[in-house]
Phi, psi and omega in degrees: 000122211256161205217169163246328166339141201202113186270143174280151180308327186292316182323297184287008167251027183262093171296143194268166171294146184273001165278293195282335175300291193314312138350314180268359174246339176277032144301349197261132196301141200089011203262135160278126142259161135002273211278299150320146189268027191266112182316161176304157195244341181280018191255330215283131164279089198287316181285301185319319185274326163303331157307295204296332189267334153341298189304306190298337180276341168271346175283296192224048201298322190323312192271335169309281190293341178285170216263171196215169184281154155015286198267001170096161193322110196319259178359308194275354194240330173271341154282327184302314196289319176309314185296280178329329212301335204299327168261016166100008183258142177226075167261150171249160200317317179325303190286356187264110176256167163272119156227189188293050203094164180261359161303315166309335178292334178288322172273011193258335185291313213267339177260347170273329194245001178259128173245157190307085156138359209288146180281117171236144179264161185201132163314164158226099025279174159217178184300114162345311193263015151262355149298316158320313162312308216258016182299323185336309200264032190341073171259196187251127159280137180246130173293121152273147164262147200235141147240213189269029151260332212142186168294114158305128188263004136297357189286321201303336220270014190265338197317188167270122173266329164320143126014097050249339213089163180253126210267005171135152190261124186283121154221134171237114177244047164214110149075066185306156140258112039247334183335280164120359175308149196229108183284105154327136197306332182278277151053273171328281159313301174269016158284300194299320187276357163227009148291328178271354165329292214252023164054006149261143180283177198216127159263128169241111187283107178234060201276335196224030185291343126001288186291049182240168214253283153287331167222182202227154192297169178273159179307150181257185196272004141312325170314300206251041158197093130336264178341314191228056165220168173218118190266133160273138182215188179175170204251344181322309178262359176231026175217247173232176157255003173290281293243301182078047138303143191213174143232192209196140182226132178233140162280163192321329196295301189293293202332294200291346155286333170284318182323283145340307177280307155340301198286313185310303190265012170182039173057324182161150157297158192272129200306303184329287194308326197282312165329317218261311191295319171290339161314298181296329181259001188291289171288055182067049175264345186276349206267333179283287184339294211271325153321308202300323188285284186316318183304298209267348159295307183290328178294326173279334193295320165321302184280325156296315201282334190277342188285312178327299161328282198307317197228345159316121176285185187285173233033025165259140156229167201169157201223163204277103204274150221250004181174185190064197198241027226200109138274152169277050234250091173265127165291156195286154198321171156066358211249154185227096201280342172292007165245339167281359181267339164325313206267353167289283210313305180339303183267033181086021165221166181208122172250179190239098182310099158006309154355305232265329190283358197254115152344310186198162183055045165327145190246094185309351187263008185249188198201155163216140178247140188242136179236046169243010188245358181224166171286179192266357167304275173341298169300310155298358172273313174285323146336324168278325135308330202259340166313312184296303208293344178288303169317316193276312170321286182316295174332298186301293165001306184273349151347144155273120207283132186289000000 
């Protein structure tokens, strides 16, 4: 059927997420899932945010509802900067923009520096909604090589250096997604030292640095290249994700093109939420909060790795991640996991096949499992399931073709 609509060159490199699809079938009632990337909803501090949004309607209702600036609330961008410092940034409130979740912060990233053939660097694997964000905006991914710290730090001196350049490297080096890998301090140093070797810049995603278990985060790798780094954050996993707040630490140079793009997509984060989240975190609620979350979080993260143990067959690996929402699962040769999510959602469990993370070259045997959204009852039941269907697999395989 011929049309008069005529789609921009972009359009067609916008792919749907393999999450939110997948999402939609574990609507069908009785399925464990997985497969999302979703904090726990028994975490959302429901009485604190309901207080706080009284408080901003009784208060501040005028200014609370009216459109607001750009660059975000003053108060809530001089806690962030307040916030950051606990990781080595020594940023001022100026440099803190507020945005719509920090995915936005990724197309916002992603709408100053990516030009069409421009060289983008990326982990392997790497995050799903940043490859979406900046494909639009057609550069070239470039694979960096990774083990189970992170990104090598010979892969930078390997980048494209010619004209256009490689215009900076996406790394989230806490409790990665999808991984759950976490970059070691020397790690860190000789990642940095050799990004600036080699004159890329480091956008650093930290959505789940918070969340760790056992050691408190690491300097991050912003501390050690101000000048050339852009930090991301978000209110998501340890408050709520209903809210989307998120920010962007920018250095100065940049901060007024982010701006700018701000304004183009959506005027300012909505003024309310950023009051009301700031009601709630002004006085130390994250510091009571957010331990509550890693205990129960580390209790489930506990009860996947004793289900995994148990019932995975052999040759899978994975490794126990030490924070964040995310085991890694490579499956044994020959194995797919993305032909194998039929025959999981059948018997009720769901996972997000692994493939979807990769820039280039997919590794079909791999797989993530999220273990903060269901209990450790659950998780083990589902764990268990996923042990059979994995079983029933290997079994059918070794068959003898008739």
């Amino acid at each position: 059927m011929s049309t008069v609509w005529k789609q921009a060159r972009r359009a067609a490199r916008m792919n749907p997420s393999i999450i939110r699809e997948i999402l939609k079938v574990t609507e069908k009632p009785g399925i464990l899932s997985m497969a999302g990337g979703l904090p726990s909803a028994d975490t959302f501090p429901v009485d604190a945010l309901k207080a706080a949004c009284d408080k901003v309607l009784s208060e501040n209702a005028k200014e609370a509802l009216q459109y607001a600036a750009s660059e975000g609330f003053g108060p809530l961008r001089e806690w962030v900067a307040r916030r950051v410092s606990s990781l080595g940034i020594n940023a001022d409130p100026d440099q803190v923009l507020i945005t719509s979740g920090s995915q936005q912060g990724l197309d916002l990233v992603g709408k100053i520096l990516c030009d069409a053939g421009a060289p983008v660097a990326v982990e392997t694997p790497t995050y799903l909604g940043a490859l979406q964000a900046f494909t639009p905006y057609e550069p070239i991914f470039t694979s960096l090589a990774s083990d189970d710290q992170g990104p090598l730090p010979e892969a930078f001196a390997k980048l494209p250096h010619d004209a256009p350049g490689t215009r900076f490297a996406y790394l989230l080096p806490n409790y990665q997604n999808p991984t759950g890998r976490v970059m070691g301090l020397e790690r860190r140093q000789a990642v940095m030292a050799a990004a600036k070797a080699a004159g890329v810049p480091i956008v650093e995603d930290n959505p789940y640095g918070d969340l760790w278990f056992d050691e408190p985060p690491l300097p991050s790798l912003t501390s050690m290249w101000p000048e050339g780094s852009i930090y991301l954050g978000s209110f998501s996993k340890v408050l709520t994700p209903g809210f989307r707040l998120g920010y962007i630490i920018a250095p100065k140079e940049l901060y007024p093109k982010l701006l700018q793009a701000k304004q183009a997509a959506d005027l300012h984060t909505p003024g309310f939420n950023q009051r009301v989240v700031y009601e709630v975190v002004k006085n130390g609620f994250l510091d009571e909060h957010v331990p509550k979350i890693r205990a129960r979080y580390k209790a489930n993260r506990d009860a996947m790795a004793e289900g995994l143990k148990k019932h995975l067959p052999p040759g899978c690996d994975w490794q126990s991640p030490k924070g964040g929402m995310f085991f890694w699962i490579r499956l044994p040769a020959g194995m797919d996991a993305m032909a194998l999510l039929p025959q999981a959602v059948e018997a009720n469990i769901a996972f997000v096949p692994g493939a979807a993370f990769y820039a280039h070259t997919p590794d079909p045997r791999t797989l993530r499992l999220s273990f903060v959204t269901l209990t450790p009852e659950l998780i083990g039941e589902g764990v268990a399931i996923l042990g059979r269907v994995l079983h029933e697999a290997l079994a059918l395989a070794d068959e003898p073709t008739p």
